[in-house]
Steps between C-alpha positions, in 0.01 A plus 500: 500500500777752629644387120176616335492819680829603398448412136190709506677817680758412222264589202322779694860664457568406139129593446369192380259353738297230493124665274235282623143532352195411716160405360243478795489808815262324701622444914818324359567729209538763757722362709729427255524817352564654819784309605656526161495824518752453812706290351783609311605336153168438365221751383125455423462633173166389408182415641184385349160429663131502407492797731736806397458651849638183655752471267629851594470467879721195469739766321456730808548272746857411326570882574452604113383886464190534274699701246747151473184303335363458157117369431565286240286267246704429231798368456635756324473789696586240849804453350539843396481642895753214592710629247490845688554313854110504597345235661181344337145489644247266284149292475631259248701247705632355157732804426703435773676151356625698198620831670885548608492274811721241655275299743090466416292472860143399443295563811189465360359262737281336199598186277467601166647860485774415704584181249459759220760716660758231580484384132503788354805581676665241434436540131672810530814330705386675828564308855158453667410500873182362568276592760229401377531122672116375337683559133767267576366205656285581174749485216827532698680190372439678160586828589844375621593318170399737272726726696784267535471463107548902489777522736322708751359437881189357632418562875306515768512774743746509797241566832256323375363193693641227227847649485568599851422136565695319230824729640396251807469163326871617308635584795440183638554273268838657424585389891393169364201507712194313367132723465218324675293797437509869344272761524325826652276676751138575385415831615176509510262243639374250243126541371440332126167731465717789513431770204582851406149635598465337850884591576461925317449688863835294625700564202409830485596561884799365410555679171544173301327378184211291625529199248839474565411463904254225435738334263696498810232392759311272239902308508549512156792697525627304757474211223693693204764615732573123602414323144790801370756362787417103408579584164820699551632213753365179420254486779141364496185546699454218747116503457252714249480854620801460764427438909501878596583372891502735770843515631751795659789454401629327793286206382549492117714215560274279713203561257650516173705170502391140403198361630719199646703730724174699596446758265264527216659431202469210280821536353805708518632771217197703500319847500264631769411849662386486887246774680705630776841566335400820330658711308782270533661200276634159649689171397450204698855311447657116629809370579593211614886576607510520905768757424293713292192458775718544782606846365181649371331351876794746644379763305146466599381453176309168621498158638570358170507301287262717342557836520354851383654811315266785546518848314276702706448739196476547106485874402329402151580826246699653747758222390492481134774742424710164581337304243549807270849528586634171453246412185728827356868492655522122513253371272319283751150435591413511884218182440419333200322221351644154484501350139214278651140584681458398839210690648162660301279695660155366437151749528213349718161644461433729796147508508242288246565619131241477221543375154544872283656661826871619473794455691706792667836614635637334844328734785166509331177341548552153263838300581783501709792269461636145631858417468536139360803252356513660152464052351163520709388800348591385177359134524153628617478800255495774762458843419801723585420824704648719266270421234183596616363848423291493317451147418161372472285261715375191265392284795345561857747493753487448903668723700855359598518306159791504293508584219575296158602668101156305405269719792604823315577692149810709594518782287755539261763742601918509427462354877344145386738521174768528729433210729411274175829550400637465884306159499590406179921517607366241758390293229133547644172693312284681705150309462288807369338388225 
């Protein structure tokens, strides 16, 4: 890190920092801009979202005067105020890619623009940092080839649940310690009916997007962020929709170990998030070396031989000038895809759905998500998450039902092109005809 900075202060000097373009100034959008703005060696030139005024507040809260913005909504004259070192507000998201940027950051918070911007980025041989975690366990795998083919980065955002915990599972298993268990705090308690319009006064109190809340509370997030780890490290749900135990962190490792030695789990390698760990991120580890036990006893990190490493904190955008940093000075993604699925997020009908009804986004009033082994998901013909706005109801469904390719008509979108062709390196067709 103390490498990174220096690199960074480096190019400040010569002039050259980092340009980073953001598409999405939601909650996270924000914060990112206004810790880049502290930061030196890297600059916020652009900024798109559907909102101009948010896109300029990000802007402001970077510590950029008025008078140091262009409204753009062309190419042409975007490129024209970056020419005359201006930074670039926008509504079109898709200008961004192709402007005079290093490092892409979607933080859209919605699958099918934020796939849109990480392609089109790497199209134009831009490194992309994805916050946008629904869009990857969406089309990841795909995203990460296609920009392995162009020579440029794929990543996941530093601070965010899935990376903070893989720097966990890499840190052990570098120490040659063997994962029982990965995973996170839920922060909010667990409620499946949760939606956008029964969660509004609470989000608003809290100045958050409501949808996004219940996407939280409903626990489909908490299912993307852990089907994103399992595919970055080879890990696996032990059971559909994961355990979500209540733990503190003291007991992760008496709950979240093999059934056999008085936990829960069926087996051992897998991903889980418990209710009383919150905000935090844990690893449940084994050894069986007395040495090794002995030593971590002595530190108090347990009785052993399973033991817990607990992060009591992610800091979710407030990190992502990392994963900027080293996706530009070293080329390197923070948490990718493995060459092969492990984890799909499947949606479940959240209340009963009629045949000519339509599906919506995660947080609203239709579906929320269930992390499954992505050969499950596959073998009965489940329905990913990401797929489902606007898809059409063909069938009645129960509330709590999965739900299979055949129950809906998924509209046609550069999304569902996407993950034919993402099934399709797999060998597999997605059955939607």
């Amino acid at each position: 890190m103390e490498t990174l900075r220096r690199r960074l202060e480096e190019r400040e000097r010569g002039g050259n920092p980092v340009r980073v373009g953001l598409v999405g100034a939601g909650q996270m959008g924000l914060g990112l801009a206004a810790v880049l703005g502290r930061m030196p060696g890297m600059r916020l030139v652009a900024v798109a979202d559907l909102l101009l005024d948010r896109a300029l507040e990000a802007f402001r809260h970077g510590g950029v005067r008025q008078d140091e913005i262009a409204e753009s909504a062309t190419a042409a004259t975007a490129q024209a105020a970056l020419a005359q070192g201006k930074r670039v507000a926008t509504t079109v998201g898709e200008l961004v890619p192709h402007l005079p940027v290093d490092v892409v950051v979607d933080a859209t918070g919605i699958p099918l623009p934020a796939a849109l911007t990480a392609a089109r980025a790497i199209e134009a041989r831009k490194h992309v940092v994805l916050l946008t975690v629904e869009a990857d366990v969406t089309v990841g795998h795909l995203l990460h080839r296609r920009a392995a083919e162009a020579g440029v980065v794929y990543s996941g955002a530093a601070g965010d649940e899935p990376a903070a915990t893989k720097e966990l599972v890499d840190f052990a298993r570098f120490l040659g310690f063997e994962v029982v268990c990965a995973g996170k705090g839920k922060n909010n308690p667990l409620d499946r009916r949760a939606t956008a319009q029964s969660l509004e006064a609470e989000a608003r109190a809290r100045g958050i997007n409501p949808r996004m809340l219940a996407e939280f509370v409903d626990g489909t997030k908490s299912m993307v962020e852990m089907a994103c780890l399992a595919n970055a490290t080879g890990l696996v749900p032990d059971v559909r929709g994961m355990h979500a135990a209540r733990a503190t962190p003291a007991e992760l490792a008496k709950v979240l170990i093999p059934i056999e030695d008085g936990g829960i789990l069926k087996r051992r390698g897998v991903v889980d998030f418990a209710i009383g760990v919150a905000p935090g991120v844990f690893v449940v580890i084994h050894t069986d070396h007395p040495v090794i036990q002995e030593e971590l006893r002595y530190l108090k990190i347990g009785e052993g031989p399973y033991f817990a490493l607990y992060r009591p904190y992610h800091l979710t955008s407030v990190e992502t000038p990392i994963s900027i940093a080293k996706a530009a000075l070293d080329h390197e993604a923070t948490i990718a895809p493995l060459p092969e699925p492990m984890a799909e997020v499947i949606a479940v009908a959240k209340r009963a759905l009629r045949p000519g009804e339509r599906l919506g986004l995660p947080g609203e009033d239709t579906v929320y998500g269930l992390i499954e082994e992505a050969g499950v998901a596959h073998y009965e013909n489940l329905l990913p998450m990401g797929l489902t706005r606007n898809a059409e109801v063909l069938v009645e469904l129960a509330p709590d039902q999965p739900i299979r390719w055949d129950d809906v008509a998924v509209e046609e979108t550069p999304l569902l092109a996407m993950r034919r062709e993402q099934d399709q390196m797999w060998g597999k067709m997605t059955n939607d005809q």
